[in-house]
Biopython code that builds the backbone (N, CA, C, O; Angstrom):
import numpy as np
from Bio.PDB.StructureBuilder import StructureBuilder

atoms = [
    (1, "UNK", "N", (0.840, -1.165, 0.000)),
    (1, "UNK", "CA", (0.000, 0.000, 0.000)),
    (1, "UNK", "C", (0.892, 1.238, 0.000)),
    (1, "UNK", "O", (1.899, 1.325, 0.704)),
    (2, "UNK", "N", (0.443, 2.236, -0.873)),
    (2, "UNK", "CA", (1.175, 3.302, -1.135)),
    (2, "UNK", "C", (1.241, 4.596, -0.681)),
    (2, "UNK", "O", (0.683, 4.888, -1.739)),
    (3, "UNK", "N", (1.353, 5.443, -0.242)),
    (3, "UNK", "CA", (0.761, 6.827, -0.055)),
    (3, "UNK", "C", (1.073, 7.619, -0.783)),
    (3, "UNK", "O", (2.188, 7.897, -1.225)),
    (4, "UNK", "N", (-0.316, 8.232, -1.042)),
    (4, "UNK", "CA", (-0.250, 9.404, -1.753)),
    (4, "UNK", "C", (1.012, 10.441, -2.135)),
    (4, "UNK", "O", (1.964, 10.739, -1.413)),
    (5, "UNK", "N", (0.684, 10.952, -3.667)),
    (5, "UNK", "CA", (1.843, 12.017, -3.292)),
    (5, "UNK", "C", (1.329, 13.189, -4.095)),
    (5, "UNK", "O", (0.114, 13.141, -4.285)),
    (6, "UNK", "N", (1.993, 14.292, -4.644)),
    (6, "UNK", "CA", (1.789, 15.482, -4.659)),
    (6, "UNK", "C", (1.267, 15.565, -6.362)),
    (6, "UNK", "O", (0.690, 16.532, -6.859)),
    (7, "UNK", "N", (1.645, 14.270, -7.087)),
    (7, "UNK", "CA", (1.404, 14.093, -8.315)),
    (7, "UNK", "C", (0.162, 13.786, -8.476)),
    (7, "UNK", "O", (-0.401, 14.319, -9.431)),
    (8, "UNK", "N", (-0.584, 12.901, -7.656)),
    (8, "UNK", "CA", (-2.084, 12.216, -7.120)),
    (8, "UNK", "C", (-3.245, 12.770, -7.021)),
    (8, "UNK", "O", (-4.298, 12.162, -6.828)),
    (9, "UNK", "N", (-3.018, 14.821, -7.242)),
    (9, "UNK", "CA", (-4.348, 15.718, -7.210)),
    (9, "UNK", "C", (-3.284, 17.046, -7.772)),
    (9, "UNK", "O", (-2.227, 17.537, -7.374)),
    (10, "UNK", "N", (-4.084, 17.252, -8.740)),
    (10, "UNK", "CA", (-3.923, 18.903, -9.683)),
    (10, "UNK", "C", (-5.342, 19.776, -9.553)),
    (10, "UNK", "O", (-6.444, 19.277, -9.781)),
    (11, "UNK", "N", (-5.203, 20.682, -9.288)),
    (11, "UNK", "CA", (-5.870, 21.902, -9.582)),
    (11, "UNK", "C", (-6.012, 22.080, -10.977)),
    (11, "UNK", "O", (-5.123, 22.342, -11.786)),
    (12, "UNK", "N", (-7.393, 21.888, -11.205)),
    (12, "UNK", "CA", (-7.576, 21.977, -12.993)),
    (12, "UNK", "C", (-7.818, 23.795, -13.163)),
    (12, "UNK", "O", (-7.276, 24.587, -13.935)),
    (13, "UNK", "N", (-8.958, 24.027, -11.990)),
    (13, "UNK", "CA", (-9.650, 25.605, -11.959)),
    (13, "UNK", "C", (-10.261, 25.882, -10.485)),
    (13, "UNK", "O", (-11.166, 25.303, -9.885)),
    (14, "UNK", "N", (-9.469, 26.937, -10.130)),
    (14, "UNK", "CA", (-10.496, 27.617, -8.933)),
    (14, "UNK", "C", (-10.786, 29.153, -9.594)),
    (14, "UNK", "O", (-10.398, 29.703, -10.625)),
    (15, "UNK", "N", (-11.607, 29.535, -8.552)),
    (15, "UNK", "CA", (-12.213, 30.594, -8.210)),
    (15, "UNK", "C", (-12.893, 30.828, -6.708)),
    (15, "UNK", "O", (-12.969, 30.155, -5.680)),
    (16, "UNK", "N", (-13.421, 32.361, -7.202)),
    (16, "UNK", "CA", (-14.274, 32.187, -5.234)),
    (16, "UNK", "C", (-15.392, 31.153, -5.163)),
    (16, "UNK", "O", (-15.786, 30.769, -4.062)),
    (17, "UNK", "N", (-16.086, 30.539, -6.654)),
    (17, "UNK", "CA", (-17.151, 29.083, -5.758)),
    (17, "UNK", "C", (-16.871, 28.547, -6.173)),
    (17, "UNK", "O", (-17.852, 28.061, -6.735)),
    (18, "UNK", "N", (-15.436, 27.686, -6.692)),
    (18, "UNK", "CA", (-15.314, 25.922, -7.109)),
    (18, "UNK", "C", (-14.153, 25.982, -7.000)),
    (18, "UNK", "O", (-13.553, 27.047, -7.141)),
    (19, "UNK", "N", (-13.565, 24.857, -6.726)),
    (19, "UNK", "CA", (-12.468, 24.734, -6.724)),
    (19, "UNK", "C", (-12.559, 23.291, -7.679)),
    (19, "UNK", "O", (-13.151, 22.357, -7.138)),
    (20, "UNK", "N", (-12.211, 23.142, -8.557)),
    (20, "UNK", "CA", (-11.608, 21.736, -9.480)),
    (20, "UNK", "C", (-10.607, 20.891, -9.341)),
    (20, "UNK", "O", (-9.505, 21.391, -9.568)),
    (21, "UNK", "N", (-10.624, 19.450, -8.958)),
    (21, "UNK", "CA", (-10.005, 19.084, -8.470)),
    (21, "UNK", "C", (-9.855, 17.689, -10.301)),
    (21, "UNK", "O", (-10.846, 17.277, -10.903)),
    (22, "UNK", "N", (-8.489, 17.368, -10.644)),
    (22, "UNK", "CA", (-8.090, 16.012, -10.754)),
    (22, "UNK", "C", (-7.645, 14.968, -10.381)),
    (22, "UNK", "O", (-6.420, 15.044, -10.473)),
    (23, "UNK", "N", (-7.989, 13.877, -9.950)),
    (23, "UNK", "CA", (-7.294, 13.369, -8.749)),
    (23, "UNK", "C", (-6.974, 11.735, -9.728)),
    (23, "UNK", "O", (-7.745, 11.324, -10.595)),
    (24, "UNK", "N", (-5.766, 11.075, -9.338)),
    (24, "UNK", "CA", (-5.524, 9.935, -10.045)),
    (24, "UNK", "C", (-4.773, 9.266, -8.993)),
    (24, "UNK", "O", (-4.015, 9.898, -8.257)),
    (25, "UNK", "N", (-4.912, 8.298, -8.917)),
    (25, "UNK", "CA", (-4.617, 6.744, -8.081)),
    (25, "UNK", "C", (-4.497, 5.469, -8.320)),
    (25, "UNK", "O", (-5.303, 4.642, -8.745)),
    (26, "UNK", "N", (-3.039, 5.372, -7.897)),
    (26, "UNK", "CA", (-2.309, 4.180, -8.171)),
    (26, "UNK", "C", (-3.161, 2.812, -7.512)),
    (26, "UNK", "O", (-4.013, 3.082, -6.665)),
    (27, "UNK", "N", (-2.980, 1.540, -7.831)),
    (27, "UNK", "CA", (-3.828, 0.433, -7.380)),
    (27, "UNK", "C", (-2.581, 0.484, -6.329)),
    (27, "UNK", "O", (-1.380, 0.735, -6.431)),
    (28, "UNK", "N", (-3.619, 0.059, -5.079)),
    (28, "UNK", "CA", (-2.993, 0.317, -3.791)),
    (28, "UNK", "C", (-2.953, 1.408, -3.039)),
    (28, "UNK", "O", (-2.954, 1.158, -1.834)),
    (29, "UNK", "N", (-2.915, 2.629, -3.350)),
    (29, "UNK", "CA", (-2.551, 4.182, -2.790)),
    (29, "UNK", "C", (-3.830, 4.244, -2.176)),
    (29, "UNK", "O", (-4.956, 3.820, -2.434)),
    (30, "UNK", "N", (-3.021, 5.244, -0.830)),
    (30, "UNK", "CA", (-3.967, 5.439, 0.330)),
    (30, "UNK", "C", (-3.789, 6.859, 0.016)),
    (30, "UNK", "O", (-2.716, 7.260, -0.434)),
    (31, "UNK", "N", (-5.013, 7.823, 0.278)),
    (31, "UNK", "CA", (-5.161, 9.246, 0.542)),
    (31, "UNK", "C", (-4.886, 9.287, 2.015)),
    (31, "UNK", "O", (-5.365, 8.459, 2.790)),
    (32, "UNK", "N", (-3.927, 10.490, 2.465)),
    (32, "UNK", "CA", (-4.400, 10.583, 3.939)),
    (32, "UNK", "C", (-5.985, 11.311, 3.752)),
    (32, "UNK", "O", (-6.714, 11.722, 2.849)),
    (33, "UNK", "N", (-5.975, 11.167, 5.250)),
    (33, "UNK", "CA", (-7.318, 11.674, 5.759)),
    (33, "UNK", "C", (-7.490, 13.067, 5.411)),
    (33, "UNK", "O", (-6.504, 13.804, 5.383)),
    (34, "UNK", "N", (-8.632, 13.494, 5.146)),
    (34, "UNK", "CA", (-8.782, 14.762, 4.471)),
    (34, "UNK", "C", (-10.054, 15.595, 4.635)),
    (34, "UNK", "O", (-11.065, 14.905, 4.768)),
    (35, "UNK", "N", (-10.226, 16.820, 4.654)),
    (35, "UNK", "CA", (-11.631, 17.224, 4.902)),
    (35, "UNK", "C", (-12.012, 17.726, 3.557)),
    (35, "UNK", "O", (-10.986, 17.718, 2.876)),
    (36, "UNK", "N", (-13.298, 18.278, 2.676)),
    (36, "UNK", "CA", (-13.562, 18.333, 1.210)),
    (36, "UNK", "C", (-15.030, 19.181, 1.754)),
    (36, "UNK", "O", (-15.294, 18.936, 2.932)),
    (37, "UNK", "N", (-15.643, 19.781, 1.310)),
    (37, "UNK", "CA", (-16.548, 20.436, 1.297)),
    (37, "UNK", "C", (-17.512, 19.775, 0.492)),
    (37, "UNK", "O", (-17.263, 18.672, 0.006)),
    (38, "UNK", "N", (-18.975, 20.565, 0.245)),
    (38, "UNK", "CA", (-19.549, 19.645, -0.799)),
    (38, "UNK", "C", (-19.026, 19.677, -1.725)),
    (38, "UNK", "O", (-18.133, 20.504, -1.909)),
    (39, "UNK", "N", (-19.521, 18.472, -2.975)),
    (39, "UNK", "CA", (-18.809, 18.217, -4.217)),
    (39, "UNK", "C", (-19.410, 17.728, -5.045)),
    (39, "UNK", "O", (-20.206, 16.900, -4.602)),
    (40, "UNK", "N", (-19.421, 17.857, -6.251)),
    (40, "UNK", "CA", (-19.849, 16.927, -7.646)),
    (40, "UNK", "C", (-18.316, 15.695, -8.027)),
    (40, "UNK", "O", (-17.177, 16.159, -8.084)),
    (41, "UNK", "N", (-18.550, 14.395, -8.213)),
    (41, "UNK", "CA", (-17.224, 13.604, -8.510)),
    (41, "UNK", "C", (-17.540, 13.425, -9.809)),
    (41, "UNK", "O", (-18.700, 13.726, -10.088)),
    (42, "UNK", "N", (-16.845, 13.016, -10.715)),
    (42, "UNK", "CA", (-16.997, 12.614, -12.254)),
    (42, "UNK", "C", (-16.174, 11.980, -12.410)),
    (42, "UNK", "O", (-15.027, 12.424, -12.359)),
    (43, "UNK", "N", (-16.471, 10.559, -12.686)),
    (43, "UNK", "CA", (-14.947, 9.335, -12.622)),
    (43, "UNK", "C", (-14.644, 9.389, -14.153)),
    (43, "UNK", "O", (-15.221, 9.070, -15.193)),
    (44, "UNK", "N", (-14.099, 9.647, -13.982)),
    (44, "UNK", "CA", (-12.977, 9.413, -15.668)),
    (44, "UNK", "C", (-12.424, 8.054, -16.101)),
    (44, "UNK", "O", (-12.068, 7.860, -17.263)),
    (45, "UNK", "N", (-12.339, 6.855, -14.885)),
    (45, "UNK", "CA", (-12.340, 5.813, -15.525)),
    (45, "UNK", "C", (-12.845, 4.962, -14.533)),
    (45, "UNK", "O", (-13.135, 5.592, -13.517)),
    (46, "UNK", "N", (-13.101, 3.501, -14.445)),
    (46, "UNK", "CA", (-13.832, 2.543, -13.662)),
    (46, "UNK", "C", (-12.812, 2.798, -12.286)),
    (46, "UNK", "O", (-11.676, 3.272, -12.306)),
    (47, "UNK", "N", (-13.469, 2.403, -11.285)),
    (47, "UNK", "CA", (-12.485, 2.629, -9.689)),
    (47, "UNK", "C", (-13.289, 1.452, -9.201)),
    (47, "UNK", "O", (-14.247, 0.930, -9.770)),
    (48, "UNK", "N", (-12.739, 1.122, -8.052)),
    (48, "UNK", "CA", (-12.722, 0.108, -6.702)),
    (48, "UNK", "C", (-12.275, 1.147, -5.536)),
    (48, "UNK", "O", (-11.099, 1.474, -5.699)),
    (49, "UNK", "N", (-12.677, 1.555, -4.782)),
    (49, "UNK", "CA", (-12.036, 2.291, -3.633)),
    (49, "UNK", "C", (-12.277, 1.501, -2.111)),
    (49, "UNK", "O", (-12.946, 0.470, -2.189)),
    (50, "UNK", "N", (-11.853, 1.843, -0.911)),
    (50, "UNK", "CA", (-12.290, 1.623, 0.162)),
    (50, "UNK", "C", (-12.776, 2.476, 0.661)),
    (50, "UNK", "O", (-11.946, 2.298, 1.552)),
    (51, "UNK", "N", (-13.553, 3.602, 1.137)),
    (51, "UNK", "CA", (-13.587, 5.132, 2.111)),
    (51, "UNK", "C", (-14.122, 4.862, 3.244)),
    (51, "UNK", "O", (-15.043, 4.103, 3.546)),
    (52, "UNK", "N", (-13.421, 5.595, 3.893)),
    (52, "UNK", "CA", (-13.274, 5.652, 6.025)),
    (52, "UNK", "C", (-14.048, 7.130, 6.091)),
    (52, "UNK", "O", (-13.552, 8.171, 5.659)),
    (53, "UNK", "N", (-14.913, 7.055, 6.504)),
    (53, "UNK", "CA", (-15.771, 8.633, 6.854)),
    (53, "UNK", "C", (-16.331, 8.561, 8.330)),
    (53, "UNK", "O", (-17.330, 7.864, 8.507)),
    (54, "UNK", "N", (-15.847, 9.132, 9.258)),
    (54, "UNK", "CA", (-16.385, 8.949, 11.054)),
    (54, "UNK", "C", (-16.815, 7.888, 10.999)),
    (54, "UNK", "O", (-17.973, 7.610, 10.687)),
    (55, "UNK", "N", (-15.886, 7.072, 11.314)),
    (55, "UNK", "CA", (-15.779, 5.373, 11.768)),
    (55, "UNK", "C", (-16.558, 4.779, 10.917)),
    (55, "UNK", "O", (-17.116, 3.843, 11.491)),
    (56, "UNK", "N", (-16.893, 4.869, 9.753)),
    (56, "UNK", "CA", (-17.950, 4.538, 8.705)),
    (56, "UNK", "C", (-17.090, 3.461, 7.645)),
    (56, "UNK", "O", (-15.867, 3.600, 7.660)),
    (57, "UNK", "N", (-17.420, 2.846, 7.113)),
    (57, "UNK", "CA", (-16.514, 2.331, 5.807)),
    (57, "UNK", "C", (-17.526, 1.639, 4.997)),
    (57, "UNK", "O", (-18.449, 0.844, 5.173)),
    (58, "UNK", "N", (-16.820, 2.437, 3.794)),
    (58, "UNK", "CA", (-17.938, 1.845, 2.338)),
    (58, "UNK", "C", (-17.068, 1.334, 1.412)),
    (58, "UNK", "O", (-16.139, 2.015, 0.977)),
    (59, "UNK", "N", (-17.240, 0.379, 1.119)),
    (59, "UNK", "CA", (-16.766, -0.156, -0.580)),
    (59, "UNK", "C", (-17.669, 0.406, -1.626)),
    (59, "UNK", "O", (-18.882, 0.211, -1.556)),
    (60, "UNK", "N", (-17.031, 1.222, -2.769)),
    (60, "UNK", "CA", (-17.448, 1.900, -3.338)),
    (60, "UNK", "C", (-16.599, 1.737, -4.932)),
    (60, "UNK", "O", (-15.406, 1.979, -5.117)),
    (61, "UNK", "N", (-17.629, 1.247, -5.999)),
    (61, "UNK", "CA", (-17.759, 0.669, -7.097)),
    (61, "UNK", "C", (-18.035, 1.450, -8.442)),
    (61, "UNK", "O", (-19.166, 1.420, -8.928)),
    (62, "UNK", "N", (-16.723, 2.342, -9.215)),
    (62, "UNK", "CA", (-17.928, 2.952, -9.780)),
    (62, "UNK", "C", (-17.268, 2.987, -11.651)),
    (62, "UNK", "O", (-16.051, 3.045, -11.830)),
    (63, "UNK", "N", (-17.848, 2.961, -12.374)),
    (63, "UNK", "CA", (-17.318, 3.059, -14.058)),
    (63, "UNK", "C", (-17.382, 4.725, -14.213)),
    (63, "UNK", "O", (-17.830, 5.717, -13.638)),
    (64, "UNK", "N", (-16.593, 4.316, -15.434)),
    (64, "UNK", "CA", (-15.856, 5.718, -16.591)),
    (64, "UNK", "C", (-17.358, 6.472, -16.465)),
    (64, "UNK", "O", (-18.396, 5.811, -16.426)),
    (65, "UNK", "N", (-17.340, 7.866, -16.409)),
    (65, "UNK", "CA", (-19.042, 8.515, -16.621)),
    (65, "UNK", "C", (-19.908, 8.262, -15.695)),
    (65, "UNK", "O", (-21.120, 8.211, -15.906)),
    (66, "UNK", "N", (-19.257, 8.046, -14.368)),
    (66, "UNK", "CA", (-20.663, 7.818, -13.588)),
    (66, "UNK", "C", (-20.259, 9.241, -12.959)),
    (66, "UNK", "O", (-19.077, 9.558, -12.829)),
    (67, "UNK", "N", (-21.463, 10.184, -12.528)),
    (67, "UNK", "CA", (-21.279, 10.774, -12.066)),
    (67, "UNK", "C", (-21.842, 10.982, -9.887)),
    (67, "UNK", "O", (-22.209, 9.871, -9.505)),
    (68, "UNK", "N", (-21.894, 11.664, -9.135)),
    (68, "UNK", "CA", (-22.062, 11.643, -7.758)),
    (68, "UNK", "C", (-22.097, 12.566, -6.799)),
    (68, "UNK", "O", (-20.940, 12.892, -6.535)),
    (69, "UNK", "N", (-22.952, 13.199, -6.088)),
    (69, "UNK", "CA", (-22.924, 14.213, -5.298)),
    (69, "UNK", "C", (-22.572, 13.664, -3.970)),
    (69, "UNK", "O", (-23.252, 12.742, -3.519)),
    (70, "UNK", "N", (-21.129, 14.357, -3.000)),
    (70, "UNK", "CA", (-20.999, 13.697, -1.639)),
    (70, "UNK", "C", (-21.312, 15.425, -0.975)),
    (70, "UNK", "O", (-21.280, 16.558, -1.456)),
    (71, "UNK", "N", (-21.553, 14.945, 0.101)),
    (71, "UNK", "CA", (-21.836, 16.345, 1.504)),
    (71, "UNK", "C", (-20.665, 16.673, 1.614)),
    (71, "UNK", "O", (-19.944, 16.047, 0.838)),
    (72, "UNK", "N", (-20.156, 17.375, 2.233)),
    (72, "UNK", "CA", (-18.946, 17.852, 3.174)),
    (72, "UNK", "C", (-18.773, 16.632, 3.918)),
    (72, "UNK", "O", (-19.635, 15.872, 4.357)),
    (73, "UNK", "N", (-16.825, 16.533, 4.027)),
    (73, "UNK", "CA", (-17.297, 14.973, 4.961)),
    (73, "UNK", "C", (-15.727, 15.358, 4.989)),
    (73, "UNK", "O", (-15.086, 16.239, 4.415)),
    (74, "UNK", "N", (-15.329, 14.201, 6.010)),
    (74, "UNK", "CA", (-13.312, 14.267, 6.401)),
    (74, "UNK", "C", (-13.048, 12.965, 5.784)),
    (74, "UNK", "O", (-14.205, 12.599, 5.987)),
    (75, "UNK", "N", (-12.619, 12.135, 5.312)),
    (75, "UNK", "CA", (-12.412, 10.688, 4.667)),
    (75, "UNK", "C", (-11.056, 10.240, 4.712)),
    (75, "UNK", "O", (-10.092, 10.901, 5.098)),
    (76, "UNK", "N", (-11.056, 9.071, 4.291)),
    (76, "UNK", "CA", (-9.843, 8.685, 3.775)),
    (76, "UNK", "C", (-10.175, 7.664, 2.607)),
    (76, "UNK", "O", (-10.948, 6.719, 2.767)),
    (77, "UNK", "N", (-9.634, 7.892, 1.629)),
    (77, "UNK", "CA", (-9.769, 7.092, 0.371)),
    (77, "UNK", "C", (-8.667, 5.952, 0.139)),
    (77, "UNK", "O", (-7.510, 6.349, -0.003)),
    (78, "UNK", "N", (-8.911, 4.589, 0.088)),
    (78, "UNK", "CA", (-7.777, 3.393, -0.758)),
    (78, "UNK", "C", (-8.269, 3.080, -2.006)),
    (78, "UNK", "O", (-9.361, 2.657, -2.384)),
    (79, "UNK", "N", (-7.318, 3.351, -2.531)),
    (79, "UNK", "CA", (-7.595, 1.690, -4.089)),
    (79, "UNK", "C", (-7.499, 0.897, -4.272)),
    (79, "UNK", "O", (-6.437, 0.282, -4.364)),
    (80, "UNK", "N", (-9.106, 0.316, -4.493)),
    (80, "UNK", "CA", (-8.908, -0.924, -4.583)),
    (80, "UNK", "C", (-8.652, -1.698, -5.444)),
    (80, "UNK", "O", (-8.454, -2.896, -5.245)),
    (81, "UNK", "N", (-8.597, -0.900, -7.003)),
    (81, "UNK", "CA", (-8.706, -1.223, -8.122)),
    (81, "UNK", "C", (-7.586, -2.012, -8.789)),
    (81, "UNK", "O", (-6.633, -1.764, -8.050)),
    (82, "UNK", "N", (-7.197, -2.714, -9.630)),
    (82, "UNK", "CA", (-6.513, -2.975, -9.777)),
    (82, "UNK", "C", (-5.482, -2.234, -11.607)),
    (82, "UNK", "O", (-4.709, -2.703, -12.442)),
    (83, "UNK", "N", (-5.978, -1.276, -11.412)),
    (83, "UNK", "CA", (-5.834, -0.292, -12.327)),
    (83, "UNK", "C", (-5.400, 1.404, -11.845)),
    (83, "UNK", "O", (-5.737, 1.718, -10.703)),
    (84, "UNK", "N", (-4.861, 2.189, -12.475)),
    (84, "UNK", "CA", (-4.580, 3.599, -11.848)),
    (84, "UNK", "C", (-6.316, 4.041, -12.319)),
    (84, "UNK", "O", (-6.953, 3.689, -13.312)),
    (85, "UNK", "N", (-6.724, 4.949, -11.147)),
    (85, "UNK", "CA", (-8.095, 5.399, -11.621)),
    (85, "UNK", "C", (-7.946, 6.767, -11.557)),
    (85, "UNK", "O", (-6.852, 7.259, -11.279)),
    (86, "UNK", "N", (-9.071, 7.542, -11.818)),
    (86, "UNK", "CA", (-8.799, 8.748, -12.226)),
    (86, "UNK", "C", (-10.660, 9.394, -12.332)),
    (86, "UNK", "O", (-11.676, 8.978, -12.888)),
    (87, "UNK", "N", (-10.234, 10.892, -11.242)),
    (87, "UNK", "CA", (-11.793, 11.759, -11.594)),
    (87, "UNK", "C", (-11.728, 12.692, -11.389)),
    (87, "UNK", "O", (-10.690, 13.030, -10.820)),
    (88, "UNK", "N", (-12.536, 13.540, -11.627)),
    (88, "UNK", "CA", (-12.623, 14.964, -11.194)),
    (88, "UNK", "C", (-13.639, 15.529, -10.467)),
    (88, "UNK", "O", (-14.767, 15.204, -10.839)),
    (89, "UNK", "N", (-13.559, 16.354, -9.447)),
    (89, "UNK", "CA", (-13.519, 16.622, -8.177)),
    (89, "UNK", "C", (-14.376, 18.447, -8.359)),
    (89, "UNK", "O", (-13.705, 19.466, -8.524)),
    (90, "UNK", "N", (-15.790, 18.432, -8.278)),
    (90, "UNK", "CA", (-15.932, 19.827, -8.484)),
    (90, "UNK", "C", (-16.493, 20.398, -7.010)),
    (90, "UNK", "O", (-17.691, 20.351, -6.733)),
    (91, "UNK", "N", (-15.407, 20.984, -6.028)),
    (91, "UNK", "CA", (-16.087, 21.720, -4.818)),
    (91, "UNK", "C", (-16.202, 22.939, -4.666)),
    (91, "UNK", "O", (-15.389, 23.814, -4.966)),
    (92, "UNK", "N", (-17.370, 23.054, -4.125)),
    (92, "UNK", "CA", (-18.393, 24.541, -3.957)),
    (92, "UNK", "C", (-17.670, 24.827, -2.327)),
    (92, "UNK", "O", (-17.499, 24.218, -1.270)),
    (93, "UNK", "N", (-17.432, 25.988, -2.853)),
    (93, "UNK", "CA", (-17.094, 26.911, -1.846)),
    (93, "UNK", "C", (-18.050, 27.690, -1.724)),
    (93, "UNK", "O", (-18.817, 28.085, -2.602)),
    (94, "UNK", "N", (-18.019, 28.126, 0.241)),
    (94, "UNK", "CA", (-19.013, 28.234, 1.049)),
    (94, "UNK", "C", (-19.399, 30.181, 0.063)),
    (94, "UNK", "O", (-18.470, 30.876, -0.350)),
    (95, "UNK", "N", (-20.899, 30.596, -0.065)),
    (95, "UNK", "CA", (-20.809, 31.886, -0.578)),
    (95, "UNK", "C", (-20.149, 32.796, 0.345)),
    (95, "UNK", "O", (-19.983, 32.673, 1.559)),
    (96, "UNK", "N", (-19.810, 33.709, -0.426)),
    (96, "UNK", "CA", (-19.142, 34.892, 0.383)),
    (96, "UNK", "C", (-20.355, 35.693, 0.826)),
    (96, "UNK", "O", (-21.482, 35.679, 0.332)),
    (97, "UNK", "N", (-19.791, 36.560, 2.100)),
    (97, "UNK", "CA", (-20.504, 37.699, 2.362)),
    (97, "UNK", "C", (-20.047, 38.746, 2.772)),
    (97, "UNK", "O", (-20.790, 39.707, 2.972)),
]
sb = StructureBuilder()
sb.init_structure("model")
sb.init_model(0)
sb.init_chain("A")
sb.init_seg("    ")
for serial, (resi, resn, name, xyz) in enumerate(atoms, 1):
    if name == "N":
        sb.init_residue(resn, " ", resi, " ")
    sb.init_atom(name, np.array(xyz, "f"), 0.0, 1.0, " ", f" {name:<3s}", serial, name[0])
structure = sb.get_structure()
């Protein structure tokens, strides 16, 4: 099992409400734990993951084009895949006032 590294998430586009995320993962690689705001995901290719969310754990299954709305949440992501996977990551930042 691998950990993450700095190559594993690019900034495609921010601004003051989104921040764009690309994120790609090696079969095996662990995300550390992380906090994310709400989000739109868009998998770019098939995944296997494990995710840890407040003592929670889901196996989570998903193909090229599926798309997914998560809440705000702290996680930790593994791969389970046996392939590098790959998605993009659209989070809404809180409005200004």
């Amino acid at each position: 099992m691998s950990e993450s590294n700095d190559d594993s998430e690019h900034v495609e586009f921010e601004n003051d409400q989104v921040k764009v995320l690309r994120i790609k993962m090696r079969p095996g690689e662990k995300t550390p734990r992380r906090r994310r705001g709400d989000r739109v995901l868009v998998w770019l290719s098939d995944a296997h993951h494990h995710r840890t969310s407040d003592g929670q754990h889901q196996e989570i299954r998903r193909r090229r084009g599926d798309v997914a709305w998560r809440a705000a949440s702290e996680h930790q992501i593994e791969s389970l895949h046996h392939e590098a996977s790959e998605l993009i990551i659209v989070e809404l930042k809180p409005p200004r006032r």
